[in-house]
FIKOLZA-1660 file (N, C-alpha, C; in steps of 0.1 Angstrom, whole numbers, plus 5000, padded with zeros to 4 digits):
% residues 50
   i   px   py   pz ch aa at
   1 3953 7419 7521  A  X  N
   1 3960 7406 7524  A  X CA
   1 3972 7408 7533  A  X  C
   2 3978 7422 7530  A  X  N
   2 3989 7423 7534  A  X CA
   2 3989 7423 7549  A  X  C
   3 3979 7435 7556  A  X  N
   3 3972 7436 7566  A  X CA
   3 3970 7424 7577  A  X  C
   4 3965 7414 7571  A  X  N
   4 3961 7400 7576  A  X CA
   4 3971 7392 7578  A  X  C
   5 3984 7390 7570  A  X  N
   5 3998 7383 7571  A  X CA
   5 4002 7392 7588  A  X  C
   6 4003 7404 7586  A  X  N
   6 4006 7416 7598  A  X CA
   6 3999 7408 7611  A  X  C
   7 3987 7410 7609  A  X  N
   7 3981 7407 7623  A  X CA
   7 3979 7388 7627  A  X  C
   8 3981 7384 7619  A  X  N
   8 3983 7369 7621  A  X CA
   8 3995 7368 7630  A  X  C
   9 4006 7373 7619  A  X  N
   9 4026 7371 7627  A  X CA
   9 4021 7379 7642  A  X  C
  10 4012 7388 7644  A  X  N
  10 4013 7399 7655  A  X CA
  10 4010 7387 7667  A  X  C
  11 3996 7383 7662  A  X  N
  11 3986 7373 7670  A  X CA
  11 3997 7351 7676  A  X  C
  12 4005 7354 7662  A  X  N
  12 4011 7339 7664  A  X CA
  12 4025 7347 7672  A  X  C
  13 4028 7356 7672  A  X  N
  13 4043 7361 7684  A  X CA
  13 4037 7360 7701  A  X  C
  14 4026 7365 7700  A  X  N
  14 4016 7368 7716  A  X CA
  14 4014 7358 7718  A  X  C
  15 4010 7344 7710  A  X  N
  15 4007 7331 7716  A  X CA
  15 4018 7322 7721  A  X  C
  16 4030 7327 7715  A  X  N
  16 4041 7321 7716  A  X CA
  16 4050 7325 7733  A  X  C
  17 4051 7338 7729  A  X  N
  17 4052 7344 7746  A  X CA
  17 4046 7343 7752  A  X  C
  18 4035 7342 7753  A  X  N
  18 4024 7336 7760  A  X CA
  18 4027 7321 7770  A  X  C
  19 4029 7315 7760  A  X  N
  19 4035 7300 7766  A  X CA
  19 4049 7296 7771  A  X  C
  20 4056 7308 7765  A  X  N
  20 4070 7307 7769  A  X CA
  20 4071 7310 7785  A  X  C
  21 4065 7322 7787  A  X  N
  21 4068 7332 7798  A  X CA
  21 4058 7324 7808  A  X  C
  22 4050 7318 7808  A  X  N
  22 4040 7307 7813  A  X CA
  22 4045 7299 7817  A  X  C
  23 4054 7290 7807  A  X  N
  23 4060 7281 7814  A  X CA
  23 4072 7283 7824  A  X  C
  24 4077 7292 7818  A  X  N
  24 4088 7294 7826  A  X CA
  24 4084 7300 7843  A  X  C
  25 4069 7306 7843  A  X  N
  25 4065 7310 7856  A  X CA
  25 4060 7292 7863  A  X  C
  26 4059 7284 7856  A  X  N
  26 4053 7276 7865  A  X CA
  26 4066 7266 7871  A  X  C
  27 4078 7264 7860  A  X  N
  27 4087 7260 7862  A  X CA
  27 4097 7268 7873  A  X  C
  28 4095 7277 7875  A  X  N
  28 4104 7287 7886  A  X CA
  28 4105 7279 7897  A  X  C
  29 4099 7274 7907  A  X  N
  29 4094 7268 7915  A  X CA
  29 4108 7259 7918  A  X  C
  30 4104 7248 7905  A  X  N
  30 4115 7238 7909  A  X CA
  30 4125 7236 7904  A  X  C
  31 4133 7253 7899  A  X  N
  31 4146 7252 7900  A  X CA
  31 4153 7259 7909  A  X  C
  32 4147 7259 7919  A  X  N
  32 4151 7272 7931  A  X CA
  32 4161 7256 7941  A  X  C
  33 4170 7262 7944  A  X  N
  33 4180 7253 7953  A  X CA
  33 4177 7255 7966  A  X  C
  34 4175 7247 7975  A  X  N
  34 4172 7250 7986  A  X CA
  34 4184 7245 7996  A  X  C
  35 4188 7249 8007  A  X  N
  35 4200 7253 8015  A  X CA
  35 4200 7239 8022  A  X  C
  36 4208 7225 8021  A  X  N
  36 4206 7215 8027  A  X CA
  36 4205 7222 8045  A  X  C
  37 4196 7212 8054  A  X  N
  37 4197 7216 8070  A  X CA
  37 4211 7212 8073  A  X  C
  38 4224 7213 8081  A  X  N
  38 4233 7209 8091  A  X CA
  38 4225 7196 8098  A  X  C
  39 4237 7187 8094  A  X  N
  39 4233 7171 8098  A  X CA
  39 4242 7174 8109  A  X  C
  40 4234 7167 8123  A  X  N
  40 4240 7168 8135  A  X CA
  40 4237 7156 8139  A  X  C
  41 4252 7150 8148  A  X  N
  41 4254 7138 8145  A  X CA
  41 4256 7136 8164  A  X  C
  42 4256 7125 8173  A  X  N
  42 4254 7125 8185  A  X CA
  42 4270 7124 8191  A  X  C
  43 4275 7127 8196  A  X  N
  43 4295 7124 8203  A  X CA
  43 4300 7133 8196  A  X  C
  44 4297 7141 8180  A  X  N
  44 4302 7147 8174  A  X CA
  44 4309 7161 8178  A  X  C
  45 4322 7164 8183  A  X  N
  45 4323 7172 8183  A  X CA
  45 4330 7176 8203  A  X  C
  46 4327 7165 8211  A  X  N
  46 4328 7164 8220  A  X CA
  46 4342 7158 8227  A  X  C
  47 4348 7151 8210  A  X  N
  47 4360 7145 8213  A  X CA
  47 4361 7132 8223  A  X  C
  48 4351 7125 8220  A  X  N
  48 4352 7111 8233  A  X CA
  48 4359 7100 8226  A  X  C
  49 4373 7104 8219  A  X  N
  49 4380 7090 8219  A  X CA
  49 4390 7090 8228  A  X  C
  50 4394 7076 8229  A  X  N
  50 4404 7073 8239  A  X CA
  50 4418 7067 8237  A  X  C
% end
């Protein structure tokens, strides 16, 4: 019996990592920050006021 408690906790730890490390690989994705582009604007920078 004792044997069997052993390999059950072994079998319910591997299912658990399992889904952890899983999810966390599918989730990677969309916590990655991505670098906004430089908003470029037209007169900007040219100084055309008067």
């Amino acid at each position: 019996m004792k044997k069997l408690k052993i390999r059950l906790l072994g079998f319910l730890n591997f299912c658990c990592m399992f889904v952890v490390l899983g999810t966390q690989a599918l989730l990677h994705g969309s916590w990655t920050v991505r670098e906004p582009k430089p908003v470029r604007a037209e007169g900007v920078g040219n100084d055309s006021r008067m």
